[in-house]
C-alpha positions as CSV (number, residue, x, y, z in Angstrom):
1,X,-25.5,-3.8,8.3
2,X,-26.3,-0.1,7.1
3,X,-30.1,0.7,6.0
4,X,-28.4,3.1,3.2
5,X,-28.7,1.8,0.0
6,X,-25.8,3.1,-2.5
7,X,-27.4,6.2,-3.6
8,X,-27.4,7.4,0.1
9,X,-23.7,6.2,0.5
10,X,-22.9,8.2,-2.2
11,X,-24.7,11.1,-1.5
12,X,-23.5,11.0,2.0
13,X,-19.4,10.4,1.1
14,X,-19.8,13.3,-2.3
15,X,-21.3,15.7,0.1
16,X,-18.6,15.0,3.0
17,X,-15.8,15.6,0.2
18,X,-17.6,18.9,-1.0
19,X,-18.2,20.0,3.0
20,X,-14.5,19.6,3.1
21,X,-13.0,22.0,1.1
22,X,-11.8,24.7,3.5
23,X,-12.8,28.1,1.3
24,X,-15.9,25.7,-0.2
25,X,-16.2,24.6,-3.8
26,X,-19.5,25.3,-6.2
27,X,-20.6,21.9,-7.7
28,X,-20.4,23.7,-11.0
29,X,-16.5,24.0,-10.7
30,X,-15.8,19.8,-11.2
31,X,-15.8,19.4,-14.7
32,X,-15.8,15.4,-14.6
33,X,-16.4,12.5,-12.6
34,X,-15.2,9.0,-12.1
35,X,-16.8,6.1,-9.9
36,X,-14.9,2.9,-8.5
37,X,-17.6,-0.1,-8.1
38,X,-17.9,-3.6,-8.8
39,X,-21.3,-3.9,-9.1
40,X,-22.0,-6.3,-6.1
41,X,-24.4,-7.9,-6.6
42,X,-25.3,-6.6,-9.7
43,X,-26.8,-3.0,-8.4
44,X,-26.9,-0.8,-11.0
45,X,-24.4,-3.0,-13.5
46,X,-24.8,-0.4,-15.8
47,X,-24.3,3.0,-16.2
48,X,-23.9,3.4,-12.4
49,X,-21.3,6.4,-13.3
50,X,-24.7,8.7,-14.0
51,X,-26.2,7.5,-10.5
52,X,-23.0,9.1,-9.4
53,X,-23.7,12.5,-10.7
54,X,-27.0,12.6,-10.3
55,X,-26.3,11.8,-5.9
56,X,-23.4,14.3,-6.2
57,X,-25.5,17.1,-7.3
58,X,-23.5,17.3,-11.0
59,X,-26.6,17.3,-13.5
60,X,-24.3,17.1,-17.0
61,X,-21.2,16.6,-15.7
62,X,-19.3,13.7,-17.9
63,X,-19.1,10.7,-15.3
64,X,-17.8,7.5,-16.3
65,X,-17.8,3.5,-13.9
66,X,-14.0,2.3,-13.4
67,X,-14.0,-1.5,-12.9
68,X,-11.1,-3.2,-11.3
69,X,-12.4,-5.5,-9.1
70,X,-11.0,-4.5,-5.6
71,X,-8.7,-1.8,-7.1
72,X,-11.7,-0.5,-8.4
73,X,-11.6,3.4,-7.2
74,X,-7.6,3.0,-7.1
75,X,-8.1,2.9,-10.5
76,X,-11.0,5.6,-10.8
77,X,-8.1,8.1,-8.9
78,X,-5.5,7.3,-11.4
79,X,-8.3,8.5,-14.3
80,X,-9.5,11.4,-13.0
81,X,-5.1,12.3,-11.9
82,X,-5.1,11.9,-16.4
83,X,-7.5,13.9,-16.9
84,X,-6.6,17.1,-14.2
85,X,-3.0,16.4,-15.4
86,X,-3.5,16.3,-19.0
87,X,-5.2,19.8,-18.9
88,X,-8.7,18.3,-19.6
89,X,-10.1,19.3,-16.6
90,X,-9.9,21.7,-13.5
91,X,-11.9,20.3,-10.8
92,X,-12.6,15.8,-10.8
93,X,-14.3,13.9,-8.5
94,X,-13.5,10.6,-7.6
95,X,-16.0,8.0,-5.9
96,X,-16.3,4.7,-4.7
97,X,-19.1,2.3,-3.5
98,X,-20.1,-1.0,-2.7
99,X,-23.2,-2.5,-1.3
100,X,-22.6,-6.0,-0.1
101,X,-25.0,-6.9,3.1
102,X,-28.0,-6.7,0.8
103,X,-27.7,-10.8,-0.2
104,X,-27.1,-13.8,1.1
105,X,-24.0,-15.3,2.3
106,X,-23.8,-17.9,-0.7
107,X,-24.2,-14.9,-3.4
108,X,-22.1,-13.0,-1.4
109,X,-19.5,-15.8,-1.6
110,X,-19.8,-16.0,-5.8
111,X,-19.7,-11.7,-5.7
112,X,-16.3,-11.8,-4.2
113,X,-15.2,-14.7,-6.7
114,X,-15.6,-13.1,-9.8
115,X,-12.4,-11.5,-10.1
116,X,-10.3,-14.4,-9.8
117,X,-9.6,-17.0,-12.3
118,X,-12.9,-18.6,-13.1
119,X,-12.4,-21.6,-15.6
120,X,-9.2,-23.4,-13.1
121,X,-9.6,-22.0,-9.4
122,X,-13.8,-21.3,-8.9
123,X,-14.5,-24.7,-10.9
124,X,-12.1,-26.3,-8.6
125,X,-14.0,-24.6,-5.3
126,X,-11.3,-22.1,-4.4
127,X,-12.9,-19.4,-2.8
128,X,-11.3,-16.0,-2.3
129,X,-10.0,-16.7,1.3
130,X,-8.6,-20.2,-0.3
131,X,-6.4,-18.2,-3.2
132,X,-5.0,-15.8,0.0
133,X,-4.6,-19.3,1.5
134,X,-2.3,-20.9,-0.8
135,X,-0.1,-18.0,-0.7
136,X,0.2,-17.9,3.6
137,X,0.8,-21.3,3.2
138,X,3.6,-20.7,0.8
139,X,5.1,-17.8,2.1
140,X,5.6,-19.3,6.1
141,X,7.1,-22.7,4.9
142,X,9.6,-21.0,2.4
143,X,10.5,-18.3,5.3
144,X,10.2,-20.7,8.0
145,X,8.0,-18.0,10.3
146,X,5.0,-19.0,12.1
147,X,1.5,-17.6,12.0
148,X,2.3,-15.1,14.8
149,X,3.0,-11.9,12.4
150,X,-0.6,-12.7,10.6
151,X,-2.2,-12.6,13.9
152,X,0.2,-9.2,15.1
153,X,-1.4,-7.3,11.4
154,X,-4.9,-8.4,12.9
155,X,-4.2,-7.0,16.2
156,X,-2.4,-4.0,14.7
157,X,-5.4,-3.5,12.7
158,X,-8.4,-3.7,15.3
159,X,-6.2,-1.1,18.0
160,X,-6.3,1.4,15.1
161,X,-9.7,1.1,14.1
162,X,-11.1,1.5,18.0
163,X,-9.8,5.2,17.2
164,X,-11.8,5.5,13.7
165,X,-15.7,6.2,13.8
166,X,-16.1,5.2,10.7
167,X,-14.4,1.7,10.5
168,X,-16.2,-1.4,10.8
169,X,-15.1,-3.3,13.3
170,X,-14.0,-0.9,16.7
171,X,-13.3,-3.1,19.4
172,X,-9.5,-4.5,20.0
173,X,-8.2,-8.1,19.9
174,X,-5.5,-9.8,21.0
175,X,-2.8,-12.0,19.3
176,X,-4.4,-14.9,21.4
177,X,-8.0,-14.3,20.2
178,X,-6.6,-14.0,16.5
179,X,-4.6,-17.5,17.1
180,X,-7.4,-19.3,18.4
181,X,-10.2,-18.2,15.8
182,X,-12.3,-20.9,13.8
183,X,-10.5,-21.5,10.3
184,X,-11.6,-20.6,7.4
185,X,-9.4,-21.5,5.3
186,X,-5.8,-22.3,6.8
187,X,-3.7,-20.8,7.9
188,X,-6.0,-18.4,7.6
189,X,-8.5,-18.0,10.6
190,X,-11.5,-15.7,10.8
191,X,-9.4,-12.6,12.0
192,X,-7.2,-12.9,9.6
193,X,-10.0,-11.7,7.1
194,X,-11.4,-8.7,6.9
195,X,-15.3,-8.4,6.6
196,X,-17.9,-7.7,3.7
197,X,-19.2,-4.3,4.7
198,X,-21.2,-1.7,3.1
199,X,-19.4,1.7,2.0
200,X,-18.5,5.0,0.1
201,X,-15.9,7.1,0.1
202,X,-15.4,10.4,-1.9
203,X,-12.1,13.2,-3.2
204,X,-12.0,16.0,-5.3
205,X,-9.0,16.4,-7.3
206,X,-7.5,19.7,-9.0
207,X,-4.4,21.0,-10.1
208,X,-2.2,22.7,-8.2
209,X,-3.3,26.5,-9.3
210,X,-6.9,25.7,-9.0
211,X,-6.4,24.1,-5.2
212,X,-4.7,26.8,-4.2
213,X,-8.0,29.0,-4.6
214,X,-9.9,26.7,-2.2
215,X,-7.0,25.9,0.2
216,X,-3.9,27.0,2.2
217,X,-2.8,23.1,2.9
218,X,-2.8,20.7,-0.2
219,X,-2.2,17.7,-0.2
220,X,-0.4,16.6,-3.3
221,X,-0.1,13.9,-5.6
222,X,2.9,13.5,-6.7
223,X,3.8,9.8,-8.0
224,X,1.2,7.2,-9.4
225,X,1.5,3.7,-10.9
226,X,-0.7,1.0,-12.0
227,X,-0.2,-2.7,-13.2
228,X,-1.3,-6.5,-13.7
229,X,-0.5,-10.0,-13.7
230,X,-2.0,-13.4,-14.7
231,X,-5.3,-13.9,-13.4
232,X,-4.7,-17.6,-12.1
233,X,-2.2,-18.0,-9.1
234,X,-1.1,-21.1,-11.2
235,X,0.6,-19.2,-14.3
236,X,2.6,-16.7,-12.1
237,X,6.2,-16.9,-11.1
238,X,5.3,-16.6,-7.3
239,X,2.8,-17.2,-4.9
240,X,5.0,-15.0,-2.0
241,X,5.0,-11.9,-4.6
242,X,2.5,-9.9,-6.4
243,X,4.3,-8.4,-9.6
244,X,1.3,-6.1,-10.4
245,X,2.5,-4.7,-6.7
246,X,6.0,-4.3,-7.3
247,X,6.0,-2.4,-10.8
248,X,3.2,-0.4,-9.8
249,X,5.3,0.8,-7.0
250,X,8.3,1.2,-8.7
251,X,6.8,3.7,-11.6
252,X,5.0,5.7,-8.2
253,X,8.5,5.9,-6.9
254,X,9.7,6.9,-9.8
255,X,7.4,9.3,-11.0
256,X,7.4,10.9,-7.6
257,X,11.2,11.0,-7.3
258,X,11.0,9.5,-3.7
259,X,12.1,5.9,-2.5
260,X,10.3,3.4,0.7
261,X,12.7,5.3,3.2
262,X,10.5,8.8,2.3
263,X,7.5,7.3,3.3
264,X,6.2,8.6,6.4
265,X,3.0,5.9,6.8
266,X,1.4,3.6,4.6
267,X,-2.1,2.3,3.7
268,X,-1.8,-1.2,2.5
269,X,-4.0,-3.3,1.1
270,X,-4.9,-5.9,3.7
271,X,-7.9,-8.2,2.2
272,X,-5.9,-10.8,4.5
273,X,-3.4,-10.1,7.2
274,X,-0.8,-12.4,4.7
275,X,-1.8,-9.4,1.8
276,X,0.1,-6.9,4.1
277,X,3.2,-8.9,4.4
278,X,3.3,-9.8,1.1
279,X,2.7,-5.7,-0.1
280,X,5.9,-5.0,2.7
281,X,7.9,-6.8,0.7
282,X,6.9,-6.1,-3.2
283,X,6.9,-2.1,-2.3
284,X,10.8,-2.5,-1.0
285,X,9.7,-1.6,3.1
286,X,11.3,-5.0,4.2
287,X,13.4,-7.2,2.2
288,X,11.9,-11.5,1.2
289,X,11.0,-12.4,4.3
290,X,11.2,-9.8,6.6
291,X,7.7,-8.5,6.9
292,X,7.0,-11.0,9.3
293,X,9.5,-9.5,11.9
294,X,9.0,-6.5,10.8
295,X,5.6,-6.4,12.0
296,X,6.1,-8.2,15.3
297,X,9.2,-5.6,15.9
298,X,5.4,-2.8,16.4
299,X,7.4,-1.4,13.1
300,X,4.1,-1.0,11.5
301,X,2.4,0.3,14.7
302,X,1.4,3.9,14.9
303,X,4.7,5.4,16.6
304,X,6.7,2.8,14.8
305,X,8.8,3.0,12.2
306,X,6.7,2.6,9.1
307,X,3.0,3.0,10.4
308,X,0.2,0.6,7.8
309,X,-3.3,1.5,8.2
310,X,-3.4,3.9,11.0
311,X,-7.4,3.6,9.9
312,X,-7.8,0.2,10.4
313,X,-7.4,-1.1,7.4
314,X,-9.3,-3.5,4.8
315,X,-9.0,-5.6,7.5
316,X,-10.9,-3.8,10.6
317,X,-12.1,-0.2,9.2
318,X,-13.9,-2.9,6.2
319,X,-13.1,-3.2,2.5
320,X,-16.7,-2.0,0.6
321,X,-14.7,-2.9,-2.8
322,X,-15.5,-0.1,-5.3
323,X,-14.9,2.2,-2.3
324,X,-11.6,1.1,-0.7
325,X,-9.1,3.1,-3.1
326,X,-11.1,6.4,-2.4
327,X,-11.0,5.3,1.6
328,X,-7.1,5.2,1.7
329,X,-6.8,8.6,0.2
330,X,-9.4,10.0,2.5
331,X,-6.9,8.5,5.2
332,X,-4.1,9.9,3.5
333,X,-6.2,13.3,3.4
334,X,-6.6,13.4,6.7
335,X,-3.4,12.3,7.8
336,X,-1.3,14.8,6.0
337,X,-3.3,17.3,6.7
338,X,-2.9,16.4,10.9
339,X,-6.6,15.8,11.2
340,X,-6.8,12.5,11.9
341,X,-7.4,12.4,15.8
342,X,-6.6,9.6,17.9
343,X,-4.6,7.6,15.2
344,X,-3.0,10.7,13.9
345,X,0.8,9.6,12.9
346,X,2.7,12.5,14.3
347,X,4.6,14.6,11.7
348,X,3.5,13.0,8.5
349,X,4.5,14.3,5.7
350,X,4.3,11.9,2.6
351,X,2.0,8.4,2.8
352,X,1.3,5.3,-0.2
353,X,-1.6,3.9,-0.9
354,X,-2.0,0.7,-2.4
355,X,-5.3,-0.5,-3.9
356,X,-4.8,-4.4,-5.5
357,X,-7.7,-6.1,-8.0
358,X,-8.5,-9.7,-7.1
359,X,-6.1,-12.0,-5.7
360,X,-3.0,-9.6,-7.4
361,X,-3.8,-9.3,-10.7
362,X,-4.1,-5.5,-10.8
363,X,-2.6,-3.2,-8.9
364,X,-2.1,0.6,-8.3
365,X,0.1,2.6,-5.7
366,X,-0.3,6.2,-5.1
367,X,2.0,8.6,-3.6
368,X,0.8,11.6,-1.4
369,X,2.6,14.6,0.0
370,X,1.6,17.2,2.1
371,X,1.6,20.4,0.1
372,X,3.8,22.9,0.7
């Protein structure tokens, strides 16, 4: 548990994304700011946006709160990309934060409900592990795979993270350990789920004349998408396929010009190892099916084909919910940019993050590029 509450996480991550601007960046240059949260446990419900500039050093700065449940600062990114591509604005900063070991585990428990379906699933008990649940369940009887590739993203997850300082959880696992854990809701086993931790995490943003005065080596944006579903996993078509995923990815794609094959690494959102095959599969990196082998092929291992969360991940580095967006592109930050130490994946060039809301209902995937 961190002793920061989240004006200290924010003033910590908005002062790490100032510090690391290469020719350094006057406060008075970022001419808005947006903030991913969900309001755990109610902290600052309102008008947390002006808690944001007031921690970031932005006295009268425009700030405004972006709430979409997990794709909470996924969504805050895609804002401030509107306004610095509209014109609006130079020089945005994005922010996400989440305090969620301040309560206890029962209020924790209804926190990380409220973005599901709360007059069929919550009445009927589901809890948020139960919804991710129902759709392991689904997705190994119709492929006929066994819980082995959930167990492999676990694994997969927990190497990286030993190499990342800031992650959560830093120690390895093995497939056994991830096999044998108590259930909690199955298939689904403790390891399979990724823990409630405390967090911020903090970009600027500015187009691509202004960036070039405060840096030699860019990294770009240069495809974005968003979507949603049904709220209930009872009034969509699947339970094996988030469509919020798939059209998200396929405007990013589109907008960006590129297709799966140009990807270089990937930062997937893995509430539960079964949300990384699933994501696989909607963003077109393994056909129906095939994430499962995919992943037990070391595919998605650092040095494979298609490394996913050379970070750790939701699932070991943690997933602080308003802050998890802004995480992934501090990932892909550092990545692109061949910072990235120990789990740097050599000779990246263009990375995907994908941020989902809830059990699938929202979605947004953003494509990054190292600038030239």
């Amino acid at each position: 548990m961190l002793p920061e509450g989240p004006r200290a996480l924010l003033r910590a991550a908005t002062h790490q994304a100032f510090a690391s601007v290469d020719r350094g960046l006057e406060r008075g240059a970022v001419g808005e700011a947006f903030l991913g949260t969900l309001g755990m446990s109610g902290w600052q419900l309102g008008n947390s946006s002006a808690v944001l500039a007031e921690e970031a050093g932005l006295p009268g700065v425009p700030a405004a709160r972006v709430e979409n449940a997990c794709a909470s600062a996924g969504a805050a990114l895609r804002a401030g990309l509107r306004a610095v591509e509209s014109g609006a604005r130079d020089v945005v900063l994005v922010a996400g934060v989440e305090k969620m070991n301040d309560m206890p585990s029962a209020r924790r428990r209804y926190w990380l409900g409220v973005s599901g379906d709360t007059e069929w699933e919550r009445l009927a008990g589901l809890t948020f592990a139960g919804v991710y649940a129902l759709m392991a369940d689904r997705y190994l009887t119709e492929h006929g795979v066994g819980p082995e590739a959930l167990a492999e993203v676990a694994v997969k997850a927990h190497r990286n993270a030993a190499n990342n300082p800031n992650a959560h959880f830093q120690k390895p696992i093995t497939r056994e350990r991830a096999l044998s854990a108590p259930r909690v809701a199955d298939p689904l086993g403790l390891l399979d789920c990724c823990p409630v931790s405390d967090g911020a995490a903090a970009v600027v943003l500015a187009s691509e004349e202004t960036a070039r005065r405060y840096t030699d080596t860019p990294v770009v944006v240069t495809g974005d998408g968003a979507a949603s579903d049904r709220l209930a996993l009872q009034e969509r078509e699947s339970l094996t396929s988030l469509s919020a995923t798939v059209r998200a990815g396929r405007e990013a794609f589109q907008r960006a010009g590129r297709q799966p094959a140009d990807i270089a690494f990937a930062e997937l959102h893995d509430c539960f190892t079964i949300a990384e095959l699933l994501a696989l599969e909607d963003l077109g990196f393994a056909g129906a099916g095939e994430a499962a082998a995919m992943t037990l092929s070391g595919a998605t291992a650092i040095g494979g084909r298609l490394p996913v969360n050379p970070d750790g991940g939701l699932k070991a580095k943690g997933h602080p919910i308003g802050a998890t967006g802004a995480s992934q592109a501090y990932e892909i930050f550092l990545q692109l940019r061949a910072a990235a130490g120990a789990r740097q994946v050599a000779g990246a060039e263009r990375a995907l993050a994908h941020n989902v809301g809830g059990s699938g209902a929202s979605a947004t995937v953003t494509i990054f590029e190292r600038g030239p």
